[in-house]
C-alpha positions as CSV (number, residue, x, y, z in Angstrom):
1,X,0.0,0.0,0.0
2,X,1.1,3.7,-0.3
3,X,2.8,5.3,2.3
4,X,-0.1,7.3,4.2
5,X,0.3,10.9,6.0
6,X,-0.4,10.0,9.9
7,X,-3.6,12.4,10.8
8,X,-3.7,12.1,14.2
9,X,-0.6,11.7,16.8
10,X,-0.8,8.5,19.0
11,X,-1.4,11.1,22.1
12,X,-4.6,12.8,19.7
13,X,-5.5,9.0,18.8
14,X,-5.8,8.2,22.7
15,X,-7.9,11.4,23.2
16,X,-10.2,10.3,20.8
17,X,-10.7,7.4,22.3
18,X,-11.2,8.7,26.0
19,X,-13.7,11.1,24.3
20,X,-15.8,7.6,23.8
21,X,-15.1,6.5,26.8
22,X,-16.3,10.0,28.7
23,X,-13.1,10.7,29.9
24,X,-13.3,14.0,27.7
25,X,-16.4,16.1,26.6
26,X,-16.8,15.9,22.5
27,X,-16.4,19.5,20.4
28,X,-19.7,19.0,19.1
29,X,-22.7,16.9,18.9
30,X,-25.2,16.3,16.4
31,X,-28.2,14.8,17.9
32,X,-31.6,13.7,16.0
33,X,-29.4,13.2,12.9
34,X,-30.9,11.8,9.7
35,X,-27.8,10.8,8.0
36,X,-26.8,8.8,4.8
37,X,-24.6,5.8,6.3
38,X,-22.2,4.5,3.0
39,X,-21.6,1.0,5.4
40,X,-25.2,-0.1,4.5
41,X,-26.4,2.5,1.9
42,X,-29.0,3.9,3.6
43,X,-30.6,6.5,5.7
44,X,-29.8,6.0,9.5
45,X,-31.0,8.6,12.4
46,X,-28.2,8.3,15.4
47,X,-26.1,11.3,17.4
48,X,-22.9,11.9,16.2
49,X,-19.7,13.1,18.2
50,X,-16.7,14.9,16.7
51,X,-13.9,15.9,18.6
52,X,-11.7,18.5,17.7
53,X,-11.3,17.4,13.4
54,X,-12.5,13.9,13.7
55,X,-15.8,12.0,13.7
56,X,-15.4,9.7,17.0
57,X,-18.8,8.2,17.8
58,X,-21.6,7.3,15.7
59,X,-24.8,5.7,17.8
60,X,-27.7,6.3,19.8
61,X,-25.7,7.4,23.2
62,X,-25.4,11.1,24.1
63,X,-22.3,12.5,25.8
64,X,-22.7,14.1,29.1
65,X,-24.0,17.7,28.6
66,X,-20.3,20.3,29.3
67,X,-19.9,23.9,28.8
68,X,-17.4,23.4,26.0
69,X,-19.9,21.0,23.7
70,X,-21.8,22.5,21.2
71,X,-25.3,20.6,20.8
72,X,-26.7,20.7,17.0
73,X,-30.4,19.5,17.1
74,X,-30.7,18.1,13.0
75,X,-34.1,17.1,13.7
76,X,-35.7,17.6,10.2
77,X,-32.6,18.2,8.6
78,X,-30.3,15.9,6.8
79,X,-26.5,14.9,7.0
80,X,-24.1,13.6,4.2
81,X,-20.5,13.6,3.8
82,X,-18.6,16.2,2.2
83,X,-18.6,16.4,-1.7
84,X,-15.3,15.1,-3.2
85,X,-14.1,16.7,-6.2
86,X,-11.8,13.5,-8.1
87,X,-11.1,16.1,-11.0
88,X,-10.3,19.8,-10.5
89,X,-7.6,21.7,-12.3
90,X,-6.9,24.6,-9.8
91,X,-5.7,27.4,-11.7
92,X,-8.6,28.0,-14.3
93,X,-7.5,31.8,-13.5
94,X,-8.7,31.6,-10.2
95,X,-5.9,29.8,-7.8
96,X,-6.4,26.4,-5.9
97,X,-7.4,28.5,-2.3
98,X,-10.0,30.8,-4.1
99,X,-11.2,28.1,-5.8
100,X,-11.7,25.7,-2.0
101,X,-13.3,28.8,-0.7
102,X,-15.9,28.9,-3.3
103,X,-16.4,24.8,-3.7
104,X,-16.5,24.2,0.4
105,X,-19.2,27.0,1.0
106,X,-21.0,25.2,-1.5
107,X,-20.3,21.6,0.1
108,X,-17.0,19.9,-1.4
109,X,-15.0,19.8,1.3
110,X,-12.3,17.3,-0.2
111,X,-10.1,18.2,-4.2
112,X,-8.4,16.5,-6.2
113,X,-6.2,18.9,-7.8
114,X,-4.5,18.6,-10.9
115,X,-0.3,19.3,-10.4
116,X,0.5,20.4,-14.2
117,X,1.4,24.4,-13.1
118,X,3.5,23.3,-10.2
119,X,5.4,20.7,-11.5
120,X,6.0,22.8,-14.9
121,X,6.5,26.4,-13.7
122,X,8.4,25.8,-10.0
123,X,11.2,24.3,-8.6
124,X,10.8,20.8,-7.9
125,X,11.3,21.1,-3.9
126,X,9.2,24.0,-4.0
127,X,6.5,22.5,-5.7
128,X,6.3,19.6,-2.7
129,X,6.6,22.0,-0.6
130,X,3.7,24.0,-1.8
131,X,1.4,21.3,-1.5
132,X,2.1,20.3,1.7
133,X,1.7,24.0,3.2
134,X,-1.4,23.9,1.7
135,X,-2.6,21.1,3.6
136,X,-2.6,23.8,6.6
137,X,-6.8,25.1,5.6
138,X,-9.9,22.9,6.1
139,X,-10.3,21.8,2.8
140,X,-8.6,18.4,2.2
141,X,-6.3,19.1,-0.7
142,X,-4.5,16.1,-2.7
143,X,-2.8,15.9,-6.2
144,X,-2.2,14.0,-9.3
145,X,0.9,13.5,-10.5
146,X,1.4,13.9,-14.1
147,X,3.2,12.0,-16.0
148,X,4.1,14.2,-19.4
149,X,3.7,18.4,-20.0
150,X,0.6,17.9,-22.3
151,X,3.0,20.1,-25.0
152,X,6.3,20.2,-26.6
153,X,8.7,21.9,-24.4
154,X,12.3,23.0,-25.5
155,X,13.6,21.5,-22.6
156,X,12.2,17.7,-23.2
157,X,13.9,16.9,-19.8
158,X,12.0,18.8,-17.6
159,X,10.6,15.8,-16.3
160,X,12.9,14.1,-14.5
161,X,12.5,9.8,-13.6
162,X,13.8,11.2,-10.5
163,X,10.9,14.1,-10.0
164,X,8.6,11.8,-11.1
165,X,9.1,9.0,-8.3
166,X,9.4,12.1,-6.1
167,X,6.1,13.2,-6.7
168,X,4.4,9.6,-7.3
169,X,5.4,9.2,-3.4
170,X,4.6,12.3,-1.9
171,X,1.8,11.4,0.6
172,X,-0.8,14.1,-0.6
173,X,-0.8,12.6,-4.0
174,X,-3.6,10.5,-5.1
175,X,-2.9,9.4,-8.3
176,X,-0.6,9.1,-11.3
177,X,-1.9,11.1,-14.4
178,X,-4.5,12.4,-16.4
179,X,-2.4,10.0,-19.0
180,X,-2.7,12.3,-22.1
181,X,0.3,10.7,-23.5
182,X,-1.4,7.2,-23.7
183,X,-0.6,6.8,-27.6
184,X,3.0,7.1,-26.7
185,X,2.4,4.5,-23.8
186,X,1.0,2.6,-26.8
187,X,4.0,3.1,-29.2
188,X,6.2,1.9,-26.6
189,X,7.5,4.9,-24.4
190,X,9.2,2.4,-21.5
191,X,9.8,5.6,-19.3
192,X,5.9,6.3,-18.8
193,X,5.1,3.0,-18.5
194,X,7.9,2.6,-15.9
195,X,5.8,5.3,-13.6
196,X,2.7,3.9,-14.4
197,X,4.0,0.6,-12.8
198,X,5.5,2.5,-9.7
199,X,2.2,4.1,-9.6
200,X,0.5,1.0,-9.2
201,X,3.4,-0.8,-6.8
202,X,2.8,2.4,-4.2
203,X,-1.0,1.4,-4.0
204,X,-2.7,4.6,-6.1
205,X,-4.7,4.5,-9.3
206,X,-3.7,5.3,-12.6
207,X,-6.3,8.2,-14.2
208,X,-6.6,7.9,-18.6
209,X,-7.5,10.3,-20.4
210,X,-8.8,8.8,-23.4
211,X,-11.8,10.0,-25.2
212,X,-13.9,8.6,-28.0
213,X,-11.5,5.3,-27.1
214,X,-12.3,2.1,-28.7
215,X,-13.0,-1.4,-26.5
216,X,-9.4,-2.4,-27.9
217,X,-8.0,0.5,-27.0
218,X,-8.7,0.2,-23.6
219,X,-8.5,-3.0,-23.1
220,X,-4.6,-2.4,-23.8
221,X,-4.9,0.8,-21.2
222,X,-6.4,-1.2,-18.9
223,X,-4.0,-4.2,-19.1
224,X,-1.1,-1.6,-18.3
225,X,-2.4,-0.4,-15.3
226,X,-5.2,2.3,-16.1
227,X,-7.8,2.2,-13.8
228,X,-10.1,5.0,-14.3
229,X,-11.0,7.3,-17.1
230,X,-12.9,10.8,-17.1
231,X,-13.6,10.7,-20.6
232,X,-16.9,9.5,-21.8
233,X,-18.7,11.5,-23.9
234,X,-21.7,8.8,-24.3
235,X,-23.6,6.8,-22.4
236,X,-22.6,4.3,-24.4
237,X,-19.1,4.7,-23.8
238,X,-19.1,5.2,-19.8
239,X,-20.6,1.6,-20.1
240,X,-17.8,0.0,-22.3
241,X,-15.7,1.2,-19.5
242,X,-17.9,-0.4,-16.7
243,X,-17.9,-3.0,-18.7
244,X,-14.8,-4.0,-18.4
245,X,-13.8,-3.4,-15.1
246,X,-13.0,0.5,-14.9
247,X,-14.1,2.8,-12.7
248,X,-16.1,6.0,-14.9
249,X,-15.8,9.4,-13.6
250,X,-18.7,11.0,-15.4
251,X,-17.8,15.0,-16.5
252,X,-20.2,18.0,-16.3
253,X,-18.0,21.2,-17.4
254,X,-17.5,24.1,-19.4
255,X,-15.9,22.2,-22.5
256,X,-18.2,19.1,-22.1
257,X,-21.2,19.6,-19.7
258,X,-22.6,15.8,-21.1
259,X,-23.3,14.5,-17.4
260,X,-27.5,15.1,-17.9
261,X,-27.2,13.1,-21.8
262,X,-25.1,10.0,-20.1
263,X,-27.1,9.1,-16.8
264,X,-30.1,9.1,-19.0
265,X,-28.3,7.0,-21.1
266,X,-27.2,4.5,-18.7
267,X,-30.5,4.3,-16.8
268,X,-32.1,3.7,-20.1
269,X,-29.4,0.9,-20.8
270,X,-30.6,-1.4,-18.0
271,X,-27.7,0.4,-15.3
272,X,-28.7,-0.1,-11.5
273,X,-25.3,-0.2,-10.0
274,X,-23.5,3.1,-9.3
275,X,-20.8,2.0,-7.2
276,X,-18.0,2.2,-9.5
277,X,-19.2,5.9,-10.8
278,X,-18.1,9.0,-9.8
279,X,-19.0,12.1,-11.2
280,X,-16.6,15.4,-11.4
281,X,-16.8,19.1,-13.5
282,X,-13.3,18.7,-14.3
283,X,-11.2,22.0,-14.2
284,X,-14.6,25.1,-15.6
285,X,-13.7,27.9,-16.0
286,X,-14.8,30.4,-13.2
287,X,-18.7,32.0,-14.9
288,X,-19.9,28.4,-15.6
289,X,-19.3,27.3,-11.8
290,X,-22.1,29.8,-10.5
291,X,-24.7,27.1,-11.1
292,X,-22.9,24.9,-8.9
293,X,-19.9,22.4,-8.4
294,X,-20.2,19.0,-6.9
295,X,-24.1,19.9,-6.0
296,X,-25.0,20.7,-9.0
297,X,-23.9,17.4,-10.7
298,X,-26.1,15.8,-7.5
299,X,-29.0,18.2,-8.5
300,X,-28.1,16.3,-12.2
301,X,-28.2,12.8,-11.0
302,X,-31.4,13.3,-8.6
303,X,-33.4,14.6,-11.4
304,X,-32.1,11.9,-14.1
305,X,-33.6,9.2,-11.9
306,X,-30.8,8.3,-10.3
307,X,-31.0,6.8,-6.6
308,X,-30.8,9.8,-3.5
309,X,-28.3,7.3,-2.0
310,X,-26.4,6.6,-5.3
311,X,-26.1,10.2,-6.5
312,X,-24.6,11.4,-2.8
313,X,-22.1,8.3,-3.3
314,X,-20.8,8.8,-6.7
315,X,-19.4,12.7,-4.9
316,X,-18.9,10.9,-1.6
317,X,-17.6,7.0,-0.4
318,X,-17.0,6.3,-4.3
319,X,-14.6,8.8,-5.0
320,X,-12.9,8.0,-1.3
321,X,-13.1,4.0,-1.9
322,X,-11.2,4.2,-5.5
323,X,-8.8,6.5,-4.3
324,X,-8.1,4.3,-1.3
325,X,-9.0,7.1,1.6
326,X,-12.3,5.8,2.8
327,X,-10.9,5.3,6.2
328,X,-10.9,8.8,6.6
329,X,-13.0,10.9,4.4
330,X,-16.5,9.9,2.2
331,X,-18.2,8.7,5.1
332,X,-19.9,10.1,8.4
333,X,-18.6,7.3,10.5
334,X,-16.1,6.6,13.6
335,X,-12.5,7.4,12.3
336,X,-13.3,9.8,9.5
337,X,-12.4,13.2,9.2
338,X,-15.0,16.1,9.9
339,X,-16.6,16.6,7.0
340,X,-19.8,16.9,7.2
341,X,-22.8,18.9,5.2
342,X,-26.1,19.8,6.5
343,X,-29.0,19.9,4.2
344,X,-32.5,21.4,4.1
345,X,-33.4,18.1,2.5
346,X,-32.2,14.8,1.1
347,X,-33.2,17.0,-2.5
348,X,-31.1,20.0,-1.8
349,X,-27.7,19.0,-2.3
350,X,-26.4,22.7,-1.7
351,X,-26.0,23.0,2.1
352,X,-27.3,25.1,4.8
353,X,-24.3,24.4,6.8
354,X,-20.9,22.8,6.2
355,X,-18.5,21.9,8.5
356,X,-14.7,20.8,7.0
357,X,-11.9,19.1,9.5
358,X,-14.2,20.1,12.2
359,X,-14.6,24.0,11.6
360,X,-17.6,25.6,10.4
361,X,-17.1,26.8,6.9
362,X,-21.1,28.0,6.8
363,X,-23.5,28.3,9.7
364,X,-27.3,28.7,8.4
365,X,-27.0,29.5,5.1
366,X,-24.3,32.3,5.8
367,X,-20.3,31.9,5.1
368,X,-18.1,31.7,8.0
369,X,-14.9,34.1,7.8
370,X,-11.8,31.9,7.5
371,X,-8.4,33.1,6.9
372,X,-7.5,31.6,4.0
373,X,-4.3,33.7,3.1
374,X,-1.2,32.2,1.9
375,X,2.2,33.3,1.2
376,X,2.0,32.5,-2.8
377,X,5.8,34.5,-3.8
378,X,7.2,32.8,-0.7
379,X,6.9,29.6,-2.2
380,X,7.4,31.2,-6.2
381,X,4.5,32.5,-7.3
382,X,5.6,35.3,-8.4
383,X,4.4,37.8,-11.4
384,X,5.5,38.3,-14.6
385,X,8.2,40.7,-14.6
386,X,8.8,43.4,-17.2
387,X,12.0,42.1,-18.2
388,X,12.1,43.3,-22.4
389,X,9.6,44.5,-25.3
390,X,7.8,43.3,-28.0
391,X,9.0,45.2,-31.1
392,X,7.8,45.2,-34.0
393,X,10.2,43.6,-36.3
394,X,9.1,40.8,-33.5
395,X,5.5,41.2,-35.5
396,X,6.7,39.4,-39.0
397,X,4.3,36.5,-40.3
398,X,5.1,35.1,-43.2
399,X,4.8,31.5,-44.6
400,X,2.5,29.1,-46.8
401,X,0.3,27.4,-44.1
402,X,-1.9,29.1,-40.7
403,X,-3.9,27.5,-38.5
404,X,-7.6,26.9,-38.2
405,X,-9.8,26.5,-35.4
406,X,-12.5,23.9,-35.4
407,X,-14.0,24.7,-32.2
408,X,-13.0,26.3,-28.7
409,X,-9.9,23.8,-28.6
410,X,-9.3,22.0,-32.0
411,X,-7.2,23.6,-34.7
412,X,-6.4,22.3,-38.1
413,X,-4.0,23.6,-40.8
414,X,-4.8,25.8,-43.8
415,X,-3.4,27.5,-46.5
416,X,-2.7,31.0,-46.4
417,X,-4.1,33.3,-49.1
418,X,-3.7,36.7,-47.9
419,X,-1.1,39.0,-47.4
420,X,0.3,39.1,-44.0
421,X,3.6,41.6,-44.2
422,X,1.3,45.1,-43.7
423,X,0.1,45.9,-40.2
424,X,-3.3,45.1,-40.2
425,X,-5.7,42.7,-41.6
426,X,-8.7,43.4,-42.9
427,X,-11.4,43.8,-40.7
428,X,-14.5,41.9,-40.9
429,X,-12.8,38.8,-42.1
430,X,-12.2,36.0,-39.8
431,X,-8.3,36.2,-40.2
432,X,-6.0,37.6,-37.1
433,X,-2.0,37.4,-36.4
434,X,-1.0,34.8,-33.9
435,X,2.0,34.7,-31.7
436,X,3.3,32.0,-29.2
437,X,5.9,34.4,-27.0
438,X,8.3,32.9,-24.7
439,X,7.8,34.0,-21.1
440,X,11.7,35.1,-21.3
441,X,12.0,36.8,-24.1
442,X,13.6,33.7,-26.0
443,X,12.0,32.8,-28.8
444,X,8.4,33.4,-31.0
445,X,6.0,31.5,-33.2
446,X,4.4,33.6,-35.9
447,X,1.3,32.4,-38.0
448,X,-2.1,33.7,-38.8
449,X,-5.3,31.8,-37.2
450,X,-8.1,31.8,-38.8
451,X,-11.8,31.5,-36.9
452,X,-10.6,33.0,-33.6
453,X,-12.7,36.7,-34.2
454,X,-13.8,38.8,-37.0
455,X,-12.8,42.5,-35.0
456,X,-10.1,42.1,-32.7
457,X,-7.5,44.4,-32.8
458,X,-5.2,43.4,-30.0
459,X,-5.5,40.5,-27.5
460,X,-3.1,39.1,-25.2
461,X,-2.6,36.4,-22.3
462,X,0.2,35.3,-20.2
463,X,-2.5,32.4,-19.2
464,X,-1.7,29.3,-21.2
465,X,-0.2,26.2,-21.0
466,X,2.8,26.7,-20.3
467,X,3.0,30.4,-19.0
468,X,3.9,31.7,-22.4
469,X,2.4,34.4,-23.9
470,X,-0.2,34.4,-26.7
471,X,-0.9,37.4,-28.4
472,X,-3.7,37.5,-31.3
473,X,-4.8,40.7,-33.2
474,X,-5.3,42.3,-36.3
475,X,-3.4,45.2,-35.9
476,X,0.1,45.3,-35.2
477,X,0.2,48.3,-32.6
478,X,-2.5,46.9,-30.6
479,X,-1.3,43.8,-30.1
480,X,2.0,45.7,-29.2
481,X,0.0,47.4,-26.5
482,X,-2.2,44.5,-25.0
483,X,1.0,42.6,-24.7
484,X,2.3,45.5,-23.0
485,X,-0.6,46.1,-20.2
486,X,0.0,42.4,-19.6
487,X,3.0,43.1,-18.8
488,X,2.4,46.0,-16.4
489,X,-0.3,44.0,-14.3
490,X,2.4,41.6,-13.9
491,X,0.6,38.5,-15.8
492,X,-3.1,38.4,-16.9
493,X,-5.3,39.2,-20.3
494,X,-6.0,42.2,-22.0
495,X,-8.2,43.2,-24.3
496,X,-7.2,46.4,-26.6
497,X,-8.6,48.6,-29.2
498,X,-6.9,51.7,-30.5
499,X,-4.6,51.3,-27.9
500,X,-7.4,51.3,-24.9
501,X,-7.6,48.6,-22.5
502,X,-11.1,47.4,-23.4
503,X,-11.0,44.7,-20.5
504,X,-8.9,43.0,-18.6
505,X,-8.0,39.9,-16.0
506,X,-5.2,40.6,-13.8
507,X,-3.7,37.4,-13.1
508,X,-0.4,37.8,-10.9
509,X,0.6,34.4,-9.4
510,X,2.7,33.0,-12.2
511,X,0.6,34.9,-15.1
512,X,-2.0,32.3,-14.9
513,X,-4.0,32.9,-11.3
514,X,-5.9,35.8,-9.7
515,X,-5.6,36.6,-5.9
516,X,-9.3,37.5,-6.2
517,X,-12.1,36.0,-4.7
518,X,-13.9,33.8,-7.3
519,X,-16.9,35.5,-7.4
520,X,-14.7,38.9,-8.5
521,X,-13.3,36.8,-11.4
522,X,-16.3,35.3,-12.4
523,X,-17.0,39.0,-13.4
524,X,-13.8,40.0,-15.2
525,X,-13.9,36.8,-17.2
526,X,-17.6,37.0,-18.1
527,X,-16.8,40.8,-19.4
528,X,-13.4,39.7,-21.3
529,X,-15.6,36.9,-23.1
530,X,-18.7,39.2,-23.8
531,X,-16.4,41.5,-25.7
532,X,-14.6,39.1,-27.7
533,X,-18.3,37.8,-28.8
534,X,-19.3,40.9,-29.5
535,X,-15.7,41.1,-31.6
536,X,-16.7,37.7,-33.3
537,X,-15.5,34.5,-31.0
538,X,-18.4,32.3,-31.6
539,X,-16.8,29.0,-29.3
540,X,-18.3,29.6,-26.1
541,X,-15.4,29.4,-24.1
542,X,-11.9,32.1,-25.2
543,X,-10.4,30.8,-21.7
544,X,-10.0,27.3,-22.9
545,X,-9.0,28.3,-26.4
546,X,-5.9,29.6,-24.8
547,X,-5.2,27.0,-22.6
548,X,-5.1,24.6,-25.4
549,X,-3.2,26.3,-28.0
550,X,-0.3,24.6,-27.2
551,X,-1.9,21.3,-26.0
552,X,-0.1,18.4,-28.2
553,X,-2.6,15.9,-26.5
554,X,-5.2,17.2,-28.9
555,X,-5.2,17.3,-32.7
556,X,-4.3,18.3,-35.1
557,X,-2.0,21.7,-34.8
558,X,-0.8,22.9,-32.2
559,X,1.5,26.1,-31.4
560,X,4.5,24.7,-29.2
561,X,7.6,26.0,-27.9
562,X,9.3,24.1,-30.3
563,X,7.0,25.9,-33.1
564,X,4.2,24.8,-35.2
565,X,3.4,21.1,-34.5
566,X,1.9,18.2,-36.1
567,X,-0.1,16.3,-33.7
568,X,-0.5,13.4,-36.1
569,X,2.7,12.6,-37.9
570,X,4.4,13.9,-34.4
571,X,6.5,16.2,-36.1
572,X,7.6,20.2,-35.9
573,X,6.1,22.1,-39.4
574,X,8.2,25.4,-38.6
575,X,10.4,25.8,-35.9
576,X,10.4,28.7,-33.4
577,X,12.4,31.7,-34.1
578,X,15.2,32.6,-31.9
579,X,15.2,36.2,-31.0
């Protein structure tokens, strides 16, 4: 099994048990308590004890009454664990603390956080330190572990067989992958293959990552060593993978909300077993989380049909039983962690009240302050520096081929057939400059994309994959000065039109995270994408387009640091210029 983070001291261990015994007054006590009990799937009424961050008692016995008790009558109310989220990707501009803020008030109380920034953009022993300072708030925090940069990096070695084994046994991480680099698995890359077995000897699951996947194709997944896939677009496909032994984490987010389409789907197909299905909203982008996180993919489930017991399950003791923590979170029973969410009804998923490691999060309906400050540049997350300028011999395109985009995240090639060496395009066609920037000033990739906007004149982001710089316009100067107000903010996206900051995300932990509550950023990103609609961008979602750009795990071209990149024949078209 994986080495395991000790909770509790063997001193707090013995409290715990002489809180049982009456030997020490409980910190609170929920009495009349309707709960859902995962041990026999089923609505139980008993009193529960916690003491100080753990659940110690679960039964029909009452403590002796003390001052220092606090006595919670839940008579008509309901109890369930905290939500689990098995799929978040912390840094969708807000950061992974803005982002726990907003989930736990609204009941998920446990993430699963993607690594990719950390182990890409710090220091390696900063990076492990990170997430184990993090571990300091309420919210349970643990991390995949990724086993390839999702891109093309000039530096192919920046991760290391040693980082890698490093991470894989840190005790806060949960699981090796997403595994976007499965068709190099496939073609015989020994080195992943390697950490997907050490993966697998320390006692975690492997996570795929493979969509639209044929029953061969994961068969061979499966047979080396992954366990789980988030993937399934259809109903049909998330039962191919029950099918044959996977567990299904079923997606509701911003680039593929298809949850409501698959449970119907699977209930129509005969499906009465929900044990080995978990449900996540892998990594939305801030606006489209104001409906909800975890309880609104329960609000989903409850209204497809699916069992009250099942739907709480798939966000609860599922998601803790296939990551191997049910022990101590997923459940309200003896032993687990504090975690609990009170609800109006067994209907209501969103919580009146939530209580995380014992603390009160939300009393009634109303947030509870917390502190949830944090030294971000002491551990490296600093902002982007004005270290040099774009000029404008930086601003030559030129070349036979551009790219296209399909949709929000897919681009293809095409053929150019307009001229590119003036300083503008015309405007009204759907034709702008591109530009992959290094963060340092190092090198650039110049082409035109075609389908991003009709109208904008300057656009630029420090937010993307790899904390490069995109910049997309149609007239030189503005593009020039979005890059620049970037820049001065220290890392974000900006929005410019005759040289006037139209809008603008300030994003200064690493160029890719606000400091902002995410409720504030839900406003600057809903105003940044209203203007580029009303400047053309018909793909629902600019925020992903930009994370993508470089992403080699999709097809079929993709802006690297090494340049312009072939996903298919794996090959660089034009190489980055050197500056």
């Amino acid at each position: 099994m994986a080495k395991r983070k000790n909770l509790w001291t063997k001193q707090q261990l013995r409290q715990h048990v002489q809180v049982v015994s009456g030997e020490l007054p409980p910190s609170i006590v929920f009495y009349n308590a309707t709960y859902l009990n995962n041990g026999i799937k089923k609505w139980v009424t008993s009193n529960i004890w916690v003491y100080e961050d753990r659940i110690v008692y679960v039964g029909d016995d009452l403590p002796e009454d003390h001052h220092s008790t606090e006595w919670i009558d839940c008579k008509g109310k309901c109890l369930v664990p905290g939500y689990i989220e098995p799929h978040a990707h912390p840094f969708q501009l807000y950061n992974p603390l803005t982002f726990a803020r907003y989930a736990s008030n609204r009941g998920t109380t446990t993430l699963m956080n993607d690594n990719m920034l950390f182990l890409l953009g710090l220091p390696h022993e900063k990076a492990l330190t990170l997430i184990g300072d993090l571990d300091q708030f309420p919210v349970s925090m643990f991390w995949w572990a990724r086993y390839d940069a999702q891109t093309k990096l000039l530096d192919e070695d920046a991760i290391t067989n040693k980082h890698m084994k490093e991470w894989l046994s840190h005790p806060l991480v949960i699981q090796g992958g997403e595994l976007t680099a499965w068709p190099d698995v496939l073609s015989g890359d020994d080195e992943i293959l390697e950490w997907m077995q050490e993966t697998r000897r320390l006692g975690k699951p492997v996570e795929g990552h493979l969509p639209g996947a044929s029953l061969s194709t994961l068969t061979k997944m499966g047979l080396l060593g992954v366990s789980c896939d988030h993937e399934a677009m259809t109903g049909e496909e998330a039962l191919r993978r029950l099918e044959m032994g996977m567990v299904t984490s079923l997606r509701y987010s911003s680039i593929r909300p298809d949850l409501p389409v698959i449970l119907e789907s699977l209930l129509e197909k005969g499906v009465t077993s929900f044990d080995r299905i978990l449900m996540n909203t892998d990594g939305s982008t801030p606006s489209f989380l104001e409906q909800g996180l975890t309880d609104k993919l329960i609000s989903i489930a409850l209204e497809a049909g699916v069992p009250t017991e099942d739907a709480y399950s798939m966000v609860s003791y599922n998601v803790a039983n296939h990551y191997g923590i049910a022990d101590t979170h997923g459940m309200i029973a003896p032993g687990r962690l504090a975690h609990i969410n009170i609800l109006e009804s067994s209907n209501k998923p969103l919580p009146l009240s939530v209580l995380a490691r014992g603390k009160w999060l939300k009393r009634d309906g109303e947030e509870v302050e917390q502190d949830w400050s944090f030294d971000w540049e002491g551990h490296g997350l600093t902002a982007v520096e004005e270290k040099w300028e774009l000029k404008p011999n930086d601003l030559t395109f030129s070349g036979p081929a551009g790219v296209e985009m399909i949709n929000a995240v897919i681009t293809k090639p095409y053929n150019l057939s307009i001229e590119t060496s003036g300083d503008e395009l015309p405007a009204g066609s759907d034709e702008s400059f591109i530009m992959l920037l290094s963060r340092e000033g190092e090198w650039r990739v110049n082409t035109i994309i075609k389908g991003f906007a009709t109208n904008v004149q300057g656009f630029a982001s420090s937010f993307s994959n790899t904390g490069d710089f995109i910049i997309i316009g149609k007239k030189k100067s503005d593009m020039i000065a979005a890059f620049n107000r970037v820049r001065q903010i220290g890392g974000g996206i900006a929005l410019v039109e005759d040289e006037e900051v139209i809008a603008e995300i300030q994003l200064p932990l690493m160029g890719k995270m606000s400091t902002l509550p995410l409720e504030d950023v839900m406003k600057a990103e809903k105003r940044i994408i209203t203007e580029l609609e009303e400047r053309g961008y018909s793909f629902g979602d600019p925020i992903y387009s930009l994370l993508f750009f470089s992403s080699t795990h999709l097809p079929f071209i993709r802006l690297t640091q090494q340049g312009i990149y072939d996903v298919k024949r794996k090959m660089v078209l034009f190489p980055s210029i050197m500056r």
